[in-house]
Rosetta silent file (secondary structure, phi, psi, omega in degrees, C-alpha in Angstrom):
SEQUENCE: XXXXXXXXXXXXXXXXXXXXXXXXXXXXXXXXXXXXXXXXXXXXXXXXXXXXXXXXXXXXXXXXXXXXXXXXXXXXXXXXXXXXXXXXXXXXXXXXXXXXXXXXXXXXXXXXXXXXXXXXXXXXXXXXXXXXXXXXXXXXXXXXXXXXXXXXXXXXXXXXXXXXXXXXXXXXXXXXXXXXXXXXXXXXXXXXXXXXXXXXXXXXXXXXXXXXXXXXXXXXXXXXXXXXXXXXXXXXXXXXXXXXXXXXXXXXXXXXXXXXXXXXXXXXXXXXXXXXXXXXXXXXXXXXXXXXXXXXXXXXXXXXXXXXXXXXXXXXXXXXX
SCORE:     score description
SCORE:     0.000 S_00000001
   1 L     0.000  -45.327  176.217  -35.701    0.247   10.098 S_00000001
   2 H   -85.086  -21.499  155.281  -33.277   -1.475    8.194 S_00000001
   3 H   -58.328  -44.629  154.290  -32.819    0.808    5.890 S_00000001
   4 H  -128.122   51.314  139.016  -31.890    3.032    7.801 S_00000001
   5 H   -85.256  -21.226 -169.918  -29.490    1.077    9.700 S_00000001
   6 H   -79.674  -48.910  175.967  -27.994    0.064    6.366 S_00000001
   7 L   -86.928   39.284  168.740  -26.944    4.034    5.908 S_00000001
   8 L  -108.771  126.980 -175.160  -24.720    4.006    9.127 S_00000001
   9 H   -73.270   -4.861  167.032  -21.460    3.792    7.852 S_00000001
  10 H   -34.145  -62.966  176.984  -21.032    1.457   11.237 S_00000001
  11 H   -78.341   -7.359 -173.305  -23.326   -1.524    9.272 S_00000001
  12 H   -84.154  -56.892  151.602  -22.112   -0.723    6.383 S_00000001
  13 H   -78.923  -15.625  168.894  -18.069   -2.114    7.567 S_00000001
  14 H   -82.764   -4.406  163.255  -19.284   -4.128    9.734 S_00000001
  15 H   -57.857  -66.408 -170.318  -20.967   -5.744    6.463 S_00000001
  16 H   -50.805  -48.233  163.398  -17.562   -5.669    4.939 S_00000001
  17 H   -53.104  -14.361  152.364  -16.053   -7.423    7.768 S_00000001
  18 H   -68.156  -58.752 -150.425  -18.267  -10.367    7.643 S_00000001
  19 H   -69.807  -48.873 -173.076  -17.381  -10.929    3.567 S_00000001
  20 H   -57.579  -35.205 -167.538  -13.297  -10.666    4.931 S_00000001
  21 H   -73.754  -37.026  153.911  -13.589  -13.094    7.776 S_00000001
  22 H   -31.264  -43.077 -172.740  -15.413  -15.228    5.051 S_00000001
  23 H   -97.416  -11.032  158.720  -13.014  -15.127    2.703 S_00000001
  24 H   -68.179  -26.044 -178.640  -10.229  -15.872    5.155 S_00000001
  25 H   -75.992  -53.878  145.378  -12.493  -18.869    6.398 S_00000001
  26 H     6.064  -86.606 -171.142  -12.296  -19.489    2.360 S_00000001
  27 H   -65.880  -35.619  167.870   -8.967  -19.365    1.988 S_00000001
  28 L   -95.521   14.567  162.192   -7.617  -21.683    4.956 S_00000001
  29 L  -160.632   26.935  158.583  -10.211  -24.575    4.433 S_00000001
  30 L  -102.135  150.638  165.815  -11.255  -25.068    1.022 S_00000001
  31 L    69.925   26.978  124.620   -9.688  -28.139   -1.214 S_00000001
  32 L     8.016   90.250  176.450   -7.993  -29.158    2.158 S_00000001
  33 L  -134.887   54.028 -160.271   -6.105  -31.929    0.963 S_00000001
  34 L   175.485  148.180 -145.833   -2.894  -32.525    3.736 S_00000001
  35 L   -99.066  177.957 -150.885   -2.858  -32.602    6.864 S_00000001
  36 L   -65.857    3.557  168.791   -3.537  -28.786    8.820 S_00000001
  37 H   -96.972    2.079  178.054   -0.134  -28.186   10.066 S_00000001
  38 H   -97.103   -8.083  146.138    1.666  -28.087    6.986 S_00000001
  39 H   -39.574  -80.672  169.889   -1.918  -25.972    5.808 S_00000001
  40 H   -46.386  -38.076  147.575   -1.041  -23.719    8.481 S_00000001
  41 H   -53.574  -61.772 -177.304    2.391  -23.384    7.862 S_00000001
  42 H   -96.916  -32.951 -167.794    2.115  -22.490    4.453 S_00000001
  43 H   -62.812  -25.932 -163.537   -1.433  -21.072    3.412 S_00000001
  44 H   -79.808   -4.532  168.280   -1.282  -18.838    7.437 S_00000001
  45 H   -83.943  -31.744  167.878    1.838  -17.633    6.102 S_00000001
  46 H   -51.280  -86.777 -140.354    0.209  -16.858    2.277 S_00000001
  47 H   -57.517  -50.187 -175.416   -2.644  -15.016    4.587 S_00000001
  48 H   -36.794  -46.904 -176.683   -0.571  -13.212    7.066 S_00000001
  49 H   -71.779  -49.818  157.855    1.255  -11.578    4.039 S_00000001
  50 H   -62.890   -9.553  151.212   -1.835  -10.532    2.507 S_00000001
  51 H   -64.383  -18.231 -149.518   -3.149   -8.972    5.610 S_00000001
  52 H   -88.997  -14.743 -160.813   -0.428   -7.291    6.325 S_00000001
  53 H   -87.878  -31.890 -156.824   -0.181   -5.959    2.708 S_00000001
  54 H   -72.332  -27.314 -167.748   -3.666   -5.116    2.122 S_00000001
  55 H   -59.693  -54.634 -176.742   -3.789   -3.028    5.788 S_00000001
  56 H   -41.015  -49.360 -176.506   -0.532   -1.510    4.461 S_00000001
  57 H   -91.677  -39.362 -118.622   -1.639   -0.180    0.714 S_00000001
  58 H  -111.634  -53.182  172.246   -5.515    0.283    1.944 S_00000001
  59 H   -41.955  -74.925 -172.950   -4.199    2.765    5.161 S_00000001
  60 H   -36.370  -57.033  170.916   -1.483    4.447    3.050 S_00000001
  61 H   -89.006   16.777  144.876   -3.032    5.439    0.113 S_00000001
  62 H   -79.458  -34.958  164.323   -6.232    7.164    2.444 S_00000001
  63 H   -88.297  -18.568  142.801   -3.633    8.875    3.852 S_00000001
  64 H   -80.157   11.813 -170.603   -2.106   10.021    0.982 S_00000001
  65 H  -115.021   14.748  152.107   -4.777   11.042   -0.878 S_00000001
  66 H   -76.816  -42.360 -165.890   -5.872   12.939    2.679 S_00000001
  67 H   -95.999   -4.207 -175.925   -2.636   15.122    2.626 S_00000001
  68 L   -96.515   -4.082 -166.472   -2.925   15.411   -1.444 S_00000001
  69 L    42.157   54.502 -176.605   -6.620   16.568   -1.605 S_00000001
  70 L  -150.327  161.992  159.786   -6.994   13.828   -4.601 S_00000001
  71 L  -109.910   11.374 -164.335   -8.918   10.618   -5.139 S_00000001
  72 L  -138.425  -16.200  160.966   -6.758   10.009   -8.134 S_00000001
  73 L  -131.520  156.642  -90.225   -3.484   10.066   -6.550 S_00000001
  74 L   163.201  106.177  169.930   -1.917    7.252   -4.523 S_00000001
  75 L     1.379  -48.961  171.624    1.589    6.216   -3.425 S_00000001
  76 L   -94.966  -17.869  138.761    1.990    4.222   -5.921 S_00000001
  77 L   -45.660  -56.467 -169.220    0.951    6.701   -8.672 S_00000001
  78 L   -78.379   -6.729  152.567    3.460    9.168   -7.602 S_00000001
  79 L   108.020   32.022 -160.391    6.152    6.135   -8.104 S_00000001
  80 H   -84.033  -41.628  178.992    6.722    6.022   -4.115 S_00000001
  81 H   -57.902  -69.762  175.140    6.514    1.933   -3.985 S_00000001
  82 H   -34.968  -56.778  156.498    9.115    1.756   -7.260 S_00000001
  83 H   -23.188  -37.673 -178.593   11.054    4.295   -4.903 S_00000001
  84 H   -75.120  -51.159 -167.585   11.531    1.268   -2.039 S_00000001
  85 H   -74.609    6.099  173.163   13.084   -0.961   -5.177 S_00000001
  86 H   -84.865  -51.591  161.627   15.461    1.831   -5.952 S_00000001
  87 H   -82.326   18.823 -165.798   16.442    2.186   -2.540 S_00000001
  88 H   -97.823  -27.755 -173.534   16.390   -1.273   -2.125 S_00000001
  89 H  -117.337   13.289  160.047   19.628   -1.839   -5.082 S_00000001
  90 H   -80.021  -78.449  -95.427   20.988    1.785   -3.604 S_00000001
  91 H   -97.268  -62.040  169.148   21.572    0.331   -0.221 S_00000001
  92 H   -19.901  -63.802 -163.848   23.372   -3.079   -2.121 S_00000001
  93 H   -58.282  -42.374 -156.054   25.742   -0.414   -4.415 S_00000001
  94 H   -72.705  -55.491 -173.278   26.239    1.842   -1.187 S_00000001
  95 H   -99.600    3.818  150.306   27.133   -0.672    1.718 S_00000001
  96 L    80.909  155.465 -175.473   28.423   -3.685   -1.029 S_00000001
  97 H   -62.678  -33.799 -165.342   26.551   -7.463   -0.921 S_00000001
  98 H   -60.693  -36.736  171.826   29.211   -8.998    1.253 S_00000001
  99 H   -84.284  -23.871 -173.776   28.692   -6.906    4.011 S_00000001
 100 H   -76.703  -36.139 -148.449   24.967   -6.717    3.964 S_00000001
 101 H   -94.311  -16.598  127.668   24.478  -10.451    3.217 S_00000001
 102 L    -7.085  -65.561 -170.563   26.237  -10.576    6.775 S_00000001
 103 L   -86.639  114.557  155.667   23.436   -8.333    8.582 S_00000001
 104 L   -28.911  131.453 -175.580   19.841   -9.796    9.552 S_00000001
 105 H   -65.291  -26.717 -177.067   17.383   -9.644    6.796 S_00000001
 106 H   -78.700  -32.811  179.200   15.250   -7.235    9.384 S_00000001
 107 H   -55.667  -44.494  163.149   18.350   -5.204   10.238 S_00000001
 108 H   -49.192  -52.075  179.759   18.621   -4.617    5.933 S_00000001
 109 H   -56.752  -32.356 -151.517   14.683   -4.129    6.145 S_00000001
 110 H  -103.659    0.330  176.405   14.923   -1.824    8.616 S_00000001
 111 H   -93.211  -25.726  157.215   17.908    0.463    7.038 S_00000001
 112 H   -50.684  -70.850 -162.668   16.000    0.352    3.675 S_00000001
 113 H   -47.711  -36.155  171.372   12.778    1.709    5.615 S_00000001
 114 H   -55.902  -34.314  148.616   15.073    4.532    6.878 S_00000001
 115 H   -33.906  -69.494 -151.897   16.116    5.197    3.402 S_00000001
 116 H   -78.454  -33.847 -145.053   13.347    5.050    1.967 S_00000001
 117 H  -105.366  -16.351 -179.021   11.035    7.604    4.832 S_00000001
 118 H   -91.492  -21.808 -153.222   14.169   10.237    4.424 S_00000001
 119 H  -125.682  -33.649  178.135   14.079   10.217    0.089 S_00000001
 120 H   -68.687  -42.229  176.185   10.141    9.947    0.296 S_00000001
 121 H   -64.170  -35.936  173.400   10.003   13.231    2.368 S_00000001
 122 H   -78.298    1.942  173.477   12.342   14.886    0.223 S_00000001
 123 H   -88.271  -37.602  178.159   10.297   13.604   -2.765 S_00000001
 124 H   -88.563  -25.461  173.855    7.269   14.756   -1.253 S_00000001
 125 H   -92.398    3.732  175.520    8.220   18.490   -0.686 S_00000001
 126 H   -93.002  -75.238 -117.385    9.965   18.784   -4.287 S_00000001
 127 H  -108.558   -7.735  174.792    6.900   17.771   -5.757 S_00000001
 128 L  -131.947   22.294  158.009    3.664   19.471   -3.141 S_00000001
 129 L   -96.406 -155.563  177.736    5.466   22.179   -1.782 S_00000001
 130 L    23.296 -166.253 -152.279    5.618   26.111   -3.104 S_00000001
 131 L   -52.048  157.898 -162.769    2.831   26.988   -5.820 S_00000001
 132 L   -79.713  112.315  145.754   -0.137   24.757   -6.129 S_00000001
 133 L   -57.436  173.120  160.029    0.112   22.530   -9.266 S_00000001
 134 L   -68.949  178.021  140.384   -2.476   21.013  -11.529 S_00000001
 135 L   -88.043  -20.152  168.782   -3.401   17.232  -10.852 S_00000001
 136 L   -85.053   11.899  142.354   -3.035   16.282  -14.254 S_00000001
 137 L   -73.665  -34.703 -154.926    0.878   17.562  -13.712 S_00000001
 138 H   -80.010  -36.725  173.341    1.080   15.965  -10.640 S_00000001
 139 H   -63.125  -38.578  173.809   -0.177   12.319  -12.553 S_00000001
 140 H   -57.899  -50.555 -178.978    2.410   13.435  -14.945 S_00000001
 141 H   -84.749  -22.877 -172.332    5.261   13.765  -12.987 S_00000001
 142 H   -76.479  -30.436  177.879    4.361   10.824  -10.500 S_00000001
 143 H   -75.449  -37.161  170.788    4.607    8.517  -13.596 S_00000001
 144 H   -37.888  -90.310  177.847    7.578   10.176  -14.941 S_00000001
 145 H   -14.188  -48.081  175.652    9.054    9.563  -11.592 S_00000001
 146 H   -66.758  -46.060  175.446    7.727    5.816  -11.160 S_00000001
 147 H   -59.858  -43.938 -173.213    9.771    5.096  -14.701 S_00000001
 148 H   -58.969  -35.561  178.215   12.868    7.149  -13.830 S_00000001
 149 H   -59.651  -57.834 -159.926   13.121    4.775  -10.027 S_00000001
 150 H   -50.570  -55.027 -169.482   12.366    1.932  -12.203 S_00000001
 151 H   -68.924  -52.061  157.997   14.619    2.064  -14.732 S_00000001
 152 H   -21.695  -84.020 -178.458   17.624    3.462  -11.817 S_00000001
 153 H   -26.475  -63.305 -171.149   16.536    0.336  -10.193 S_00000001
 154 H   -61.803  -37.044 -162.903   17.253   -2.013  -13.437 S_00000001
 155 H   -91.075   -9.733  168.618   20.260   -0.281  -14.236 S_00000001
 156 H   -91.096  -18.102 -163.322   21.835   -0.558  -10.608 S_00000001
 157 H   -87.466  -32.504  172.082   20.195   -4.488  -10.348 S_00000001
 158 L   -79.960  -11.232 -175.303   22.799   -5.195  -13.725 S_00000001
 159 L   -88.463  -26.564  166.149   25.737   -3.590  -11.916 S_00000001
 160 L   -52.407  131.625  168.995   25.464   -5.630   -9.200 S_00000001
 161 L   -34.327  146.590  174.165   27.226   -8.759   -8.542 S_00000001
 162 L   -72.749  -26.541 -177.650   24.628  -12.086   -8.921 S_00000001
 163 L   -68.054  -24.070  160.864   25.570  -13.079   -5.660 S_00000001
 164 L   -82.364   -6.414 -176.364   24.659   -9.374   -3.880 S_00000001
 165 L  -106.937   31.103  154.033   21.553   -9.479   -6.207 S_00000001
 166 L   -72.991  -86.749  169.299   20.805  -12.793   -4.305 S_00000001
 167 L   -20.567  -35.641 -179.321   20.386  -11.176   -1.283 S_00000001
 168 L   -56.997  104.033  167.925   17.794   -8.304   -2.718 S_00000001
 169 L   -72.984  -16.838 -172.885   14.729   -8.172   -0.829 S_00000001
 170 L   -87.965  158.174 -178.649   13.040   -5.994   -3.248 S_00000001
 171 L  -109.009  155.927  162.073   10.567   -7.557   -5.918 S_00000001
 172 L  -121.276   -9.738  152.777    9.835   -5.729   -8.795 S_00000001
 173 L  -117.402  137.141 -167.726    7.126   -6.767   -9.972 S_00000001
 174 L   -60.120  113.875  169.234    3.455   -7.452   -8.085 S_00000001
 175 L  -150.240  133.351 -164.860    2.647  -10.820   -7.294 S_00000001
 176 L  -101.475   13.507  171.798    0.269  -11.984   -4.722 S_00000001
 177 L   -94.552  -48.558 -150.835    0.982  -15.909   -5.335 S_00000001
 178 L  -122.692   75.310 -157.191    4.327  -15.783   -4.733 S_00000001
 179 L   -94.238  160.333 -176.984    4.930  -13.475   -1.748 S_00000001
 180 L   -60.077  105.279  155.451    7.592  -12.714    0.654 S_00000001
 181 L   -83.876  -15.863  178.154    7.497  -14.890    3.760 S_00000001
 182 L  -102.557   21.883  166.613   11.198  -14.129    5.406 S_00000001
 183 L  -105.835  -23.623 -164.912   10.273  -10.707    5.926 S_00000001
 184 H   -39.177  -28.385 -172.490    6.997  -11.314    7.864 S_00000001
 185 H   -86.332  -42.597 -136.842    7.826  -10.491   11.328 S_00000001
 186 H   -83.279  -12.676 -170.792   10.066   -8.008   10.486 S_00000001
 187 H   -67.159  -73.527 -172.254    6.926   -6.479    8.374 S_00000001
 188 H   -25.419  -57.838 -177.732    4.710   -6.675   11.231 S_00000001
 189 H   -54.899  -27.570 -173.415    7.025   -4.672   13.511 S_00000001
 190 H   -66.608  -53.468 -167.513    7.096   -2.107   10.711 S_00000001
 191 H   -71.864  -56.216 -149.016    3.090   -1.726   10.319 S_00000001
 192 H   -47.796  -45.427 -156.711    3.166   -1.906   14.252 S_00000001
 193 H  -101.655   21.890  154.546    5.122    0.654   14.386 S_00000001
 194 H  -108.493    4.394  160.077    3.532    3.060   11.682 S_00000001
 195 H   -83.000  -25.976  177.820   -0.169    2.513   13.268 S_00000001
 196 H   -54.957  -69.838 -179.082    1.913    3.559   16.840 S_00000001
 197 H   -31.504  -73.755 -175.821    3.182    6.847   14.817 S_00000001
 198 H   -32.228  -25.822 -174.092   -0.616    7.171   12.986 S_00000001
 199 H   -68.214  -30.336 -156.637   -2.199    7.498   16.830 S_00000001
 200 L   -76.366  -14.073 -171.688   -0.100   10.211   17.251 S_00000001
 201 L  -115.462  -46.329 -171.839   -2.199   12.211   13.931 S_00000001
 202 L   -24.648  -47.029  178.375   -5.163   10.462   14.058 S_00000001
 203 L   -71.058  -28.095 -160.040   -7.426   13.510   15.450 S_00000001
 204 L   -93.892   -8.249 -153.731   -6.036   15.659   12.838 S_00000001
 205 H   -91.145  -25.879  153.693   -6.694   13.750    9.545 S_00000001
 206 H   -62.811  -13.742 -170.271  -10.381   14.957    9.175 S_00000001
 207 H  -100.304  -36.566  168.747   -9.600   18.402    9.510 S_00000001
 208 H   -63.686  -30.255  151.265   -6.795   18.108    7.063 S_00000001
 209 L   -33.974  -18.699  175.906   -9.155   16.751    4.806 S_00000001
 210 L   -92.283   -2.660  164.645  -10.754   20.303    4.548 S_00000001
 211 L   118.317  176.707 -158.227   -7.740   21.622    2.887 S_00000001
 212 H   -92.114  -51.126 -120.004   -4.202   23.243    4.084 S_00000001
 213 H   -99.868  -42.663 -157.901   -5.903   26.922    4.782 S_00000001
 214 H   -83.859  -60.628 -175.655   -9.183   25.804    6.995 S_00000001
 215 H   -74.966  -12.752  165.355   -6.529   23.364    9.020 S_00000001
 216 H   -69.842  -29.726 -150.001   -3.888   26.066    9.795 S_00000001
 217 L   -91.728    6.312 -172.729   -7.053   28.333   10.675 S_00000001
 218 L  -120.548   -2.478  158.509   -8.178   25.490   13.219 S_00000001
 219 L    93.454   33.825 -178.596   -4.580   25.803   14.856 S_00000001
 220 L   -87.443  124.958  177.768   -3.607   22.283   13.225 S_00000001
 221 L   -80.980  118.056 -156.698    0.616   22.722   12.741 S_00000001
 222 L  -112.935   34.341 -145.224    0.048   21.632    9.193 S_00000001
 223 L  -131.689  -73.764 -169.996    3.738   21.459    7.598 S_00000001
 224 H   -45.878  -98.325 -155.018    4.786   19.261   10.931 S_00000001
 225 H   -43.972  -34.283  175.041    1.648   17.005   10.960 S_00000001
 226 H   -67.235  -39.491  167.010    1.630   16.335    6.967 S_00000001
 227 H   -73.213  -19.928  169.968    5.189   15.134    7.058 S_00000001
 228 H   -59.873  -64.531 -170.720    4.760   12.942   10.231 S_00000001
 229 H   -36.201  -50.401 -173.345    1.832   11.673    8.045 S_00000001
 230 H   -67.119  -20.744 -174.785    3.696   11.242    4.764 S_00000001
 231 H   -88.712  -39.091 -141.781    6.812    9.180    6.926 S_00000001
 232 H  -109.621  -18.560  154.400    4.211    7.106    8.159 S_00000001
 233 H   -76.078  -18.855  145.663    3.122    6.336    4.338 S_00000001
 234 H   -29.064  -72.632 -175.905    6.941    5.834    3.823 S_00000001
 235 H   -56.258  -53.753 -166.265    6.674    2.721    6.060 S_00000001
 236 H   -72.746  -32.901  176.514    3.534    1.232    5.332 S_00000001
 237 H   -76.962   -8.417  178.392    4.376    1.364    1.254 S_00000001
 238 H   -72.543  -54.913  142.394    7.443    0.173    2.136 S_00000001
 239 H    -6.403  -76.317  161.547    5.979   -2.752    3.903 S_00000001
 240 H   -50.348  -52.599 -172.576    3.802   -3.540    0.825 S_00000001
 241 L   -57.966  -19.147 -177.879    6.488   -3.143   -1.132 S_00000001
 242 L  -103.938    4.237  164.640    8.630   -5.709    0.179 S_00000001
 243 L   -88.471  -56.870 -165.805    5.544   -8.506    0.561 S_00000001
 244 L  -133.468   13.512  175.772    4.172   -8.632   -2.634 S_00000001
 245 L    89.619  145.343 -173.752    6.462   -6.144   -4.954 S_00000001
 246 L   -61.991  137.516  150.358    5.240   -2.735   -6.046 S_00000001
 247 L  -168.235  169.642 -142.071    1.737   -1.824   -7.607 S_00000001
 248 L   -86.802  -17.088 -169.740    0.094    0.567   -9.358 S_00000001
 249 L  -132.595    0.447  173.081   -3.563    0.718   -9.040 S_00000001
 250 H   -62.157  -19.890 -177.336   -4.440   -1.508   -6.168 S_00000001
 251 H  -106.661  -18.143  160.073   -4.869    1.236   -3.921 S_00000001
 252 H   -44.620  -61.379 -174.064   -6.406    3.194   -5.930 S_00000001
 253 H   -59.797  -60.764 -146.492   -9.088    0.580   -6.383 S_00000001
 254 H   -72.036  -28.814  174.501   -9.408   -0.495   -2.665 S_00000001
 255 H   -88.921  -26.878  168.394   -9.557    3.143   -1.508 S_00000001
 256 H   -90.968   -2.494  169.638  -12.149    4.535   -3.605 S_00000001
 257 H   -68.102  -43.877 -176.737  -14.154    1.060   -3.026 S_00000001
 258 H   -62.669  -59.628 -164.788  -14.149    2.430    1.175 S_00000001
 259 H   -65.366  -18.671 -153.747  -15.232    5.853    0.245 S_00000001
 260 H   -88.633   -8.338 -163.706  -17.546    4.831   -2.159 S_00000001
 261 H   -87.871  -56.512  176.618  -19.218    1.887    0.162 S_00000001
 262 H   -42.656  -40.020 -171.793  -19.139    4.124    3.457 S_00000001
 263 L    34.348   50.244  173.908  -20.523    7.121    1.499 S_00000001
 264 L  -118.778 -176.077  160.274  -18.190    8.839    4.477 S_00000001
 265 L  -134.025   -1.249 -171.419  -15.202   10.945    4.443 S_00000001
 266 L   -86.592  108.313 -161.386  -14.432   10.154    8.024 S_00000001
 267 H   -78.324    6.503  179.009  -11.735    8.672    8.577 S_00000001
 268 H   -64.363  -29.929 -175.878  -12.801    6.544   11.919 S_00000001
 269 H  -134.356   20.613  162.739  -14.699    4.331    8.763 S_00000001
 270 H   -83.148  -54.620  178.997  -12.359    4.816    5.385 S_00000001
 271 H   -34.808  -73.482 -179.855   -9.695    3.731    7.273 S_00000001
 272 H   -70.898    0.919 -175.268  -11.193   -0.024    8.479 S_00000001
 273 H  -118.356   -4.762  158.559  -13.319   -0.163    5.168 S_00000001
 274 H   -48.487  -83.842  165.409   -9.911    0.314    3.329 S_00000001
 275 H   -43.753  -10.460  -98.316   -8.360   -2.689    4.760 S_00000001
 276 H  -146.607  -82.857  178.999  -11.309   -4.178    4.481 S_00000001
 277 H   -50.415  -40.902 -176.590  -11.975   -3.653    1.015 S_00000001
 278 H   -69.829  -49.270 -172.261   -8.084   -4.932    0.270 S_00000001
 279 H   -48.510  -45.162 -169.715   -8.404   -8.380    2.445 S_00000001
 280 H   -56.201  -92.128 -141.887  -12.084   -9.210   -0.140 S_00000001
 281 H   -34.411  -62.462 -179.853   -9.617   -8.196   -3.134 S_00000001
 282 H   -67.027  -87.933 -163.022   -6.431  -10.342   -2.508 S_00000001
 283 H   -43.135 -111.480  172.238   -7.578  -12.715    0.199 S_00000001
 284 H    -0.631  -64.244  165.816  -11.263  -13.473   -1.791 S_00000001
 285 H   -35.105  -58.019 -134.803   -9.462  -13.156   -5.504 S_00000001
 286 H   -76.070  -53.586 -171.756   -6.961  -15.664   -4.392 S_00000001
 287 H   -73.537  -14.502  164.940   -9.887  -18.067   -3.326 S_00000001
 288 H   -74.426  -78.404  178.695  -12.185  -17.287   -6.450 S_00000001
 289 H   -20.855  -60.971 -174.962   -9.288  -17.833   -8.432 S_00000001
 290 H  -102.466  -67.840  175.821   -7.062  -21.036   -7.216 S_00000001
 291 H   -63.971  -32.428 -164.769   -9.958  -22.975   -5.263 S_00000001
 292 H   -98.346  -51.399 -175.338  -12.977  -22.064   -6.967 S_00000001
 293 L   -81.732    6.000 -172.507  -11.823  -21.633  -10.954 S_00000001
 294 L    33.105   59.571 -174.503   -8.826  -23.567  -10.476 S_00000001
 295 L  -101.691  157.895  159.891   -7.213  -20.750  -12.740 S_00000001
 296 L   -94.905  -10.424 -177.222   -3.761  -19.707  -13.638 S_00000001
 297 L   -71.017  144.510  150.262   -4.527  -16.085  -14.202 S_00000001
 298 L   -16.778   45.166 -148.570   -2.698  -13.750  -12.061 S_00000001
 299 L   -43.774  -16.437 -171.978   -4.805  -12.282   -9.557 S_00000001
 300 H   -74.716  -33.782  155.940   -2.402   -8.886   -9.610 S_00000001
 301 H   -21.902  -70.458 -169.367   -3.123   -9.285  -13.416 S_00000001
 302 H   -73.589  -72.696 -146.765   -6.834   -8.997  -12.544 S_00000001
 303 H   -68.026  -67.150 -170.094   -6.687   -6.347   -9.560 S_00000001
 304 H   -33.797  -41.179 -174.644   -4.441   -4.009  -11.729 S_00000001
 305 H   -63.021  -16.135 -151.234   -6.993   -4.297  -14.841 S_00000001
 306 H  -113.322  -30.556  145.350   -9.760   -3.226  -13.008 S_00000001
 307 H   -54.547  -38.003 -178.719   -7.860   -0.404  -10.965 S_00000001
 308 H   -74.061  -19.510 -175.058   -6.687    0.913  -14.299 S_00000001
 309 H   -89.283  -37.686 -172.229  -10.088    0.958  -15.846 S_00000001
 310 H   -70.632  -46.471  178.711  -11.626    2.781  -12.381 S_00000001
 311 H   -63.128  -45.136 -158.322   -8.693    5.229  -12.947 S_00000001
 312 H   -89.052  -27.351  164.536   -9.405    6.256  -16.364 S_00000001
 313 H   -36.890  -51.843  178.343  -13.382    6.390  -15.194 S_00000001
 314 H   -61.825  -32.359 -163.027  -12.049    8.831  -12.210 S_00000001
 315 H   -98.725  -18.057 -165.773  -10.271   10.822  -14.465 S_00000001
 316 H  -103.634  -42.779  174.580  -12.389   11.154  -17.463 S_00000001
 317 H   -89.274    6.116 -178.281  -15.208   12.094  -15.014 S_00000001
 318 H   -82.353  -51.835 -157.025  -12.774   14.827  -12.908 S_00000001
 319 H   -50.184  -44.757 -157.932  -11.977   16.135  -17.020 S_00000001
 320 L   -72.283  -39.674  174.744  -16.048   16.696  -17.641 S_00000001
 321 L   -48.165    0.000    0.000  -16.602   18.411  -14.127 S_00000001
């Protein structure tokens, strides 16, 4: 009997979702030393950010590697998060610090995210439209791609004045200690309003899972619906990107952790075992880390090594198939 309740992927997330609410129970009451509203001030702001990020990377990269047919590539493989910190020092160069420093940090967030969901779709249809690459090109060119933003990015972040690169919401590098808090609402409204979009897809993303040919042949408008999809991975990396800074293998990890837990493809339990899987990683790391080990390492330090090793395992076992 319990066994096989145990292979429903139903018990299977609602397993995970015990270990998250744990580690959120974790994270807001161990080594409690002050009293809970300055606890609440800063660690529910700490937590908020890591909900919002993990929902953000663990949705995003299911959905891209639903319109990519890949387990091996990811938003942030194809360089899309390093893409937000590019357009993040365009939008500085283009509209100058003085006037932007002017403008509401959510009005700036929210002219980036437009930025960013117009140059990701045109990013995404250079590189997965007309003839059908390999995937070891497509891993090729998304790192090509991630260096060329990056390095744009450094070389527009020196042209800038320091006082407009004051103002620069984007991080560039991943860190889950020291996370964006004066974006948070403005975040929220963002994921709100790329799970609103996502409702709008939602029936179609198993059947796109079966491939481009099988989902035209099931009367799915597959052109339309993949680019709604891909704008709505626009936001949510966008999201991430501006809470804890771009990175590369976290999604990677956290998404093949769902499929692999679920032993689904369905996305009614990838989805929630996604997020799921990201809240243990950050939220849980943070409290294994800082409360229990008292440690100084890095948890992004940690999640990257362990995505990157899971990467070359995925890839090394794609080569032998």
């Amino acid at each position: 009997m319990v066994m096989s309740l145990w292979r429903q992927p139903a018990a299977r997330v609602g397993l995970l979702a015990v270990v998250a609410v744990l580690c959120v129970i974790g994270f807001m009451t161990l080594n409690v030393q002050t009293d809970w509203v300055f606890i609440l001030e800063h660690r529910g702001s700490r937590l908020l950010a890591l909900l919002l990020t993990a929902c953000a990377i663990g949705v995003s990269t299911v959905l891209f590697q639903t319109i990519t047919h890949s387990r091996l590539l990811t938003p942030a493989l194809m360089g899309f998060d390093v893409l937000f910190v590019l357009v993040n020092t365009l939008v500085l160069l283009v509209w100058g610090g003085a006037e932007l420093a002017a403008w509401p940090p959510s009005l700036r967030f929210a002219v980036q995210v437009l930025v960013m969901v117009a140059v990701a779709l045109l990013a995404f249809r250079l590189l997965f439209s007309g003839s059908v690459r390999s995937l070891h090109l497509m891993i090729l060119l998304g790192m090509l791609a991630g260096m060329l933003f990056r390095e744009l990015a450094e070389l527009g972040a020196r042209v800038l004045d320091p006082s407009e690169f004051g103002i620069s919401s984007g991080v560039r590098q991943a860190s889950f200690n020291r996370v964006n808090t004066s974006l948070l609402w403005a975040s929220s409204l963002g994921l709100a309003l790329a799970g609103l979009l996502l409702l709008r897809w939602r029936r179609y993303l198993d059947v796109l899972s079966l491939g481009r040919d099988i989902a035209i042949n099931l009367g799915v408008a597959h052109g339309r619906v993949v680019l709604g999809i891909m704008a709505v991975v626009a936001i949510m990396v966008s999201v991430a990107t501006v809470l804890v800074g771009p990175t590369l293998f976290f999604g990677l990890l956290i998404a093949n952790l769902a499929y692999w837990f679920t032993g689904t493809q369905r996305h009614r339990w990838t989805l929630p075992a996604s997020v799921l899987a990201g809240i243990i990683c950050l939220v849980g790391g943070q409290v294994l880390l800082e409360h229990l080990l008292s440690s100084t390492l890095p948890l992004a330090l940690v999640i990257e090594l362990a995505g990157g090793l899971l990467f070359i395992a995925l890839l090394l076992r794609g080569v032998r198939q």
